[in-house]
RODO-2510 file (C-alpha; in nm, 4 decimals, decimal comma):
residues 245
     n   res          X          Y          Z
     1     x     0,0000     0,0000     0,0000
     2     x     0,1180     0,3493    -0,0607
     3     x     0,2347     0,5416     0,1832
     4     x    -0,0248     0,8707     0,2219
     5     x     0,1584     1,2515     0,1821
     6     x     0,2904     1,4364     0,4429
     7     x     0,0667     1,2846     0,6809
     8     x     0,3133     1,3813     0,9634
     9     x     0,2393     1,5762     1,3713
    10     x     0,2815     1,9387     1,3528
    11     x     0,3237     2,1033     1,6896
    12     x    -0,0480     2,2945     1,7345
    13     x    -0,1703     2,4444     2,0145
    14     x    -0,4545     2,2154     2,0834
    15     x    -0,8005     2,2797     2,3110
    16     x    -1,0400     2,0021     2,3315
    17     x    -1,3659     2,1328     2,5217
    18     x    -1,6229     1,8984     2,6201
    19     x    -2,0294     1,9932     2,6393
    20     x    -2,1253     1,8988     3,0376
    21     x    -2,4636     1,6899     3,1165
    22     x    -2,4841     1,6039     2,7314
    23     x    -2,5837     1,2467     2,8209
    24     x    -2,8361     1,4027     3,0342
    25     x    -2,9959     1,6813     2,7378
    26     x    -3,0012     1,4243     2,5268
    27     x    -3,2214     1,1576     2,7322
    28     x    -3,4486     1,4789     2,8600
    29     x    -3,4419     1,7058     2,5218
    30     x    -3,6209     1,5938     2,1759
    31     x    -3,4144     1,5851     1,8653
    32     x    -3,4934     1,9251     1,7456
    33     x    -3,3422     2,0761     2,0992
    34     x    -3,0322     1,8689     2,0904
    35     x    -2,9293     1,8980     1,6952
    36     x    -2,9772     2,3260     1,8138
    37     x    -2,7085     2,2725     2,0789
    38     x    -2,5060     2,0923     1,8224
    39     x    -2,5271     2,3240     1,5412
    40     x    -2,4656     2,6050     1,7519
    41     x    -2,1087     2,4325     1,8517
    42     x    -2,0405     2,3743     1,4858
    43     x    -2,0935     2,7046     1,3902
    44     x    -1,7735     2,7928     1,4436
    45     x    -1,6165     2,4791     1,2651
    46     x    -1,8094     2,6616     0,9502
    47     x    -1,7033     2,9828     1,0646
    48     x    -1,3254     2,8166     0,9970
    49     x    -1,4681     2,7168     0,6364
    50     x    -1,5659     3,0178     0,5510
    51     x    -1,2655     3,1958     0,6453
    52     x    -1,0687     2,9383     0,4293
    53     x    -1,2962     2,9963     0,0895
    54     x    -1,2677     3,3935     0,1586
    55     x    -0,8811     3,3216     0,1605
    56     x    -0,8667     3,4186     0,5158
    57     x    -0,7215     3,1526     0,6444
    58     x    -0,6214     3,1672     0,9937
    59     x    -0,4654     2,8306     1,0319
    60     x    -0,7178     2,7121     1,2931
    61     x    -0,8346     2,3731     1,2030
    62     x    -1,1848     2,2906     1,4281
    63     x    -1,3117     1,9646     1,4879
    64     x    -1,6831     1,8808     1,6726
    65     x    -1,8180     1,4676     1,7199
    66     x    -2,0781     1,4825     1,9512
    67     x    -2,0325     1,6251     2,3002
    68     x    -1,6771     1,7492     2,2125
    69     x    -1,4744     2,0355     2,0087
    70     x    -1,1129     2,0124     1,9097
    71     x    -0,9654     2,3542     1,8266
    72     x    -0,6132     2,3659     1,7011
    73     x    -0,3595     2,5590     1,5349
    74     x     0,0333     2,5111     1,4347
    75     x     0,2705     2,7135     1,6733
    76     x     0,4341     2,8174     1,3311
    77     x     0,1237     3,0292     1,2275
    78     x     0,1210     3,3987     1,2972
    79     x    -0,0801     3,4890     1,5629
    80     x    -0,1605     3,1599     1,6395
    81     x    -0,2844     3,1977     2,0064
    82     x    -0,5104     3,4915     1,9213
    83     x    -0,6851     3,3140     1,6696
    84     x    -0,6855     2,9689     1,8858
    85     x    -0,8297     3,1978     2,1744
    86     x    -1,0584     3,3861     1,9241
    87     x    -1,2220     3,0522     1,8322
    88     x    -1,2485     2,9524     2,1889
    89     x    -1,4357     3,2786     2,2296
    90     x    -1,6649     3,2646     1,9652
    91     x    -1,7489     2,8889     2,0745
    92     x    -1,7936     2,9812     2,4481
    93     x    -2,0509     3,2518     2,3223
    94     x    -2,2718     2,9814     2,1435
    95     x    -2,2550     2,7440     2,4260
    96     x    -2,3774     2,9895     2,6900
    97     x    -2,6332     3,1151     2,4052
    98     x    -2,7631     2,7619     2,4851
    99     x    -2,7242     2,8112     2,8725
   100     x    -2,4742     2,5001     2,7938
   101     x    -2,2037     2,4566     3,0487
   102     x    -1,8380     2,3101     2,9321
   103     x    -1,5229     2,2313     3,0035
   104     x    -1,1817     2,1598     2,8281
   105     x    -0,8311     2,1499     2,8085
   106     x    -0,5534     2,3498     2,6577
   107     x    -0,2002     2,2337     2,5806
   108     x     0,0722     2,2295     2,3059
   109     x     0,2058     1,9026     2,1036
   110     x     0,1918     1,6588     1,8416
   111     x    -0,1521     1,6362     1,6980
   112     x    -0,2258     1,5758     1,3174
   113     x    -0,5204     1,7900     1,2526
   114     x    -0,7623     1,8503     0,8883
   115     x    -1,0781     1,8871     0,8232
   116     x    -1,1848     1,5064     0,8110
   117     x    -0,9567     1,3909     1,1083
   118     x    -0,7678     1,4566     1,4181
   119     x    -0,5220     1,2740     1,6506
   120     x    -0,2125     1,2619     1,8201
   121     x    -0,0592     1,3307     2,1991
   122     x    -0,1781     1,6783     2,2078
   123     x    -0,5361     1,5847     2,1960
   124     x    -0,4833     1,3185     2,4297
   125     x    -0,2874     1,5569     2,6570
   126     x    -0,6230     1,7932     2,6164
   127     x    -0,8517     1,5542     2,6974
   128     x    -0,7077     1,4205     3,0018
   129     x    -0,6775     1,8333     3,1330
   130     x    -1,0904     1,8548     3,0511
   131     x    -1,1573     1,4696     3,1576
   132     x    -0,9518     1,4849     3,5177
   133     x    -0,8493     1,7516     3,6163
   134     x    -1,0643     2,0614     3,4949
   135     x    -1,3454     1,9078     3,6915
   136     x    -1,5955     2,2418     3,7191
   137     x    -1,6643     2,4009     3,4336
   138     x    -1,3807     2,5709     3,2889
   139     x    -1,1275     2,5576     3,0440
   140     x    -0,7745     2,4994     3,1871
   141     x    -0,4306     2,5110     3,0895
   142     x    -0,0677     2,4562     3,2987
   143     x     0,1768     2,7244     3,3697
   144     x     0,4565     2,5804     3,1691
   145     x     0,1805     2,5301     2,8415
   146     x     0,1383     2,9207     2,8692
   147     x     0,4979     2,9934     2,9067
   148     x     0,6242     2,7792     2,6370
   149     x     0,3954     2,9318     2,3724
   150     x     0,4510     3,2837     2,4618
   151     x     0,8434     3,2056     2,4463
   152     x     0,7846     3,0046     2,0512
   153     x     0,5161     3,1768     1,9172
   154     x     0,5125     3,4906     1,6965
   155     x     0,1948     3,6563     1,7955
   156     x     0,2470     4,0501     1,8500
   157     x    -0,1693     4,0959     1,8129
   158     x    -0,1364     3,8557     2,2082
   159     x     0,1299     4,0085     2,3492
   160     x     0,0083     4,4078     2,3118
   161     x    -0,4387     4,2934     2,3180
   162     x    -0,4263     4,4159     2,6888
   163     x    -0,7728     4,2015     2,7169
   164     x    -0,6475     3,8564     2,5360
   165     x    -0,2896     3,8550     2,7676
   166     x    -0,5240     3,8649     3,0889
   167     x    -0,7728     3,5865     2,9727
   168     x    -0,5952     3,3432     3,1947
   169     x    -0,6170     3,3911     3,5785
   170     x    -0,4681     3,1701     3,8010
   171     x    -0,6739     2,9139     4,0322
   172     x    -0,6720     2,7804     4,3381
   173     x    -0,4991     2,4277     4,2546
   174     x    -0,2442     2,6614     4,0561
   175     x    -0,3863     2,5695     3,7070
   176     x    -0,4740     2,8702     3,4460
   177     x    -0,8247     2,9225     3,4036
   178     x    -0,9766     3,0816     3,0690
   179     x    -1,1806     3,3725     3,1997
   180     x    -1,5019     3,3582     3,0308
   181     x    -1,6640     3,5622     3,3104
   182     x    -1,5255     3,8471     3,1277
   183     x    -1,6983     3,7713     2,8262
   184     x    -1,9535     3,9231     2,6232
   185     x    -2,1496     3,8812     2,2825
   186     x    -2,0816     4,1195     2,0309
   187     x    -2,3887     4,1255     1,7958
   188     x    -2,4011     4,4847     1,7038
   189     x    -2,5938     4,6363     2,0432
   190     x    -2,5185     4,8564     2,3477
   191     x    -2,2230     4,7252     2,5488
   192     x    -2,4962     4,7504     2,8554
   193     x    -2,7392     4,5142     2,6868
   194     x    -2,4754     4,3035     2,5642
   195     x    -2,3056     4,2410     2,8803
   196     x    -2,6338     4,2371     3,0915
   197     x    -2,7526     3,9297     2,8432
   198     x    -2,4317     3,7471     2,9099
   199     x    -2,4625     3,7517     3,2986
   200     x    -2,8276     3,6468     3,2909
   201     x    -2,7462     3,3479     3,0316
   202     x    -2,4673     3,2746     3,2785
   203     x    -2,6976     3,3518     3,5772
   204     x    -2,9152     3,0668     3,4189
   205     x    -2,6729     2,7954     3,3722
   206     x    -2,5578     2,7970     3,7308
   207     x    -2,9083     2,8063     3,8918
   208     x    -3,0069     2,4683     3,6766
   209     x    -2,6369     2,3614     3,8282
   210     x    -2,6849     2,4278     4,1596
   211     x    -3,0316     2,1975     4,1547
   212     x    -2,8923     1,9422     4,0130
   213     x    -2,9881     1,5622     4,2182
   214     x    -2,6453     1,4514     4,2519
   215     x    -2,4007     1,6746     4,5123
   216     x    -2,1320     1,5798     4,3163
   217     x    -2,2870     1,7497     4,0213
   218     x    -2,3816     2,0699     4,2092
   219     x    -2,0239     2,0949     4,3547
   220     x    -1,8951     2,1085     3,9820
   221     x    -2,1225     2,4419     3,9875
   222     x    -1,9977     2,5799     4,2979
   223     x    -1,6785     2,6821     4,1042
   224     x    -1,8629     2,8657     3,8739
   225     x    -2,1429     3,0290     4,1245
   226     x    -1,8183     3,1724     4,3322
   227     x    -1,6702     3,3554     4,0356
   228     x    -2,0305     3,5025     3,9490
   229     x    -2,0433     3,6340     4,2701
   230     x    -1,7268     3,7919     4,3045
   231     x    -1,7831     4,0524     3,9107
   232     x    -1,7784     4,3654     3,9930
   233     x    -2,0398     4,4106     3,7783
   234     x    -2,3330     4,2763     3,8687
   235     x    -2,5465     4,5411     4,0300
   236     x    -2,4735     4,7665     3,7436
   237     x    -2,6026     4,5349     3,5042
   238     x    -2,9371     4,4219     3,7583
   239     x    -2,7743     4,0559     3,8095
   240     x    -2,8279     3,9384     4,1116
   241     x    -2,5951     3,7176     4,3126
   242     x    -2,6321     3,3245     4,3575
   243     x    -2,7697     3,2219     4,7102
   244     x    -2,5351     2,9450     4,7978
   245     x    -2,6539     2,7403     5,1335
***
């Protein structure tokens, strides 16, 4: 058999973010509501298309099967973490659209990654971060990951976007923690509205959380509810804070 071209790893920053309760929608939602959730998360997938028939291409390759999204890029692309992280944005947006809660991984590696297939140590790297240790929802990363591709990567538009180079905070168990809290949809109306939609979506994802059967479950959502509660900007924006017992 002949051997396939350059079918070969690249080193790509990889995220693999996983959609939480899925099993759960699924058994409780009918097939319109769950292909909805699912289209939503491939928008951006088409969003990556598009960009490549426009002859924007951003070198972001995006994969979605189910529950999960892989998002990667090669580490030899300009900008390469801005547009990784603008992806990750744009997908966080239509997940909490759906008052969908996720979680994921970030890391750098050897993953081979097209349109029609994706493997390799970086995605298995990924997936353990989302599977094991990310736990709550939220999309983590290690110190080292973050200093190694801020040390290889050529991305000026990261290193002076005062908002993208403070995306990651640090957390309590000393992983990086992609900051969606600051996040807002950008859809062409009033900052206020805008942000004041975001919190409420967010608001609502947490509360369904929090009354979840299983403690184990509604731990997961403490995470989250403790973050809420500690923007600055809720009473501007008429959120209220999550009662917590």
């Amino acid at each position: 058999m002949a051997k396939e071209n350059n079918i070969c790893y690249e080193e790509r920053i990889t995220a693999f973010i996983d959609i939480m309760g899925f099993s759960d929608y699924v058994e409780n939602a009918d097939c319109e509501a769950v292909y909805s959730l699912v289209n939503k998360a491939s928008k951006v997938e088409e969003l990556v298309r598009n960009s490549k028939s426009h002859g924007d291409d951003l070198g972001v390759e995006v994969t979605c099967f189910s529950d999960s999204i892989v998002i990667s890029v090669g580490i030899k692309r300009k900008e390469a973490f801005s547009n990784l992280l603008t992806m990750v944005h744009v997908l966080i947006e239509r997940l909490v659209e759906q008052s969908v809660a996720f979680r994921g991984g970030i890391t750098i590696g050897k993953l081979y990654h097209n349109a029609n297939m994706v493997f390799g140590p970086a995605m298995v790297d990924a997936y353990n971060l989302e599977s094991k240790s990310a736990v709550s929802p939220r999309i983590i990363m290690k110190q080292e990951v973050l200093e190694k591709i801020e040390s290889t990567i050529d991305d000026s538009f990261y290193r002076s976007n005062s908002y993208l180079n403070k995306i990651f905070n640090i957390d309590g168990d000393r992983f990086l923690y992609f900051d969606y809290f600051k996040l807002f949809n950008s859809n062409g109306i009033s900052y206020k509205d805008d942000r004041a939609l975001y919190l409420k979506q967010l608001y609502r994802i947490i509360s369904i959380g929090l009354m979840h059967p299983e403690i184990s479950v509604r731990m997961k959502y403490y995470w989250m509810a403790n973050k809420f509660n500690n923007l600055i900007d809720l009473d501007m924006f008429n959120v209220p804070k999550l009662f917590l017992s």
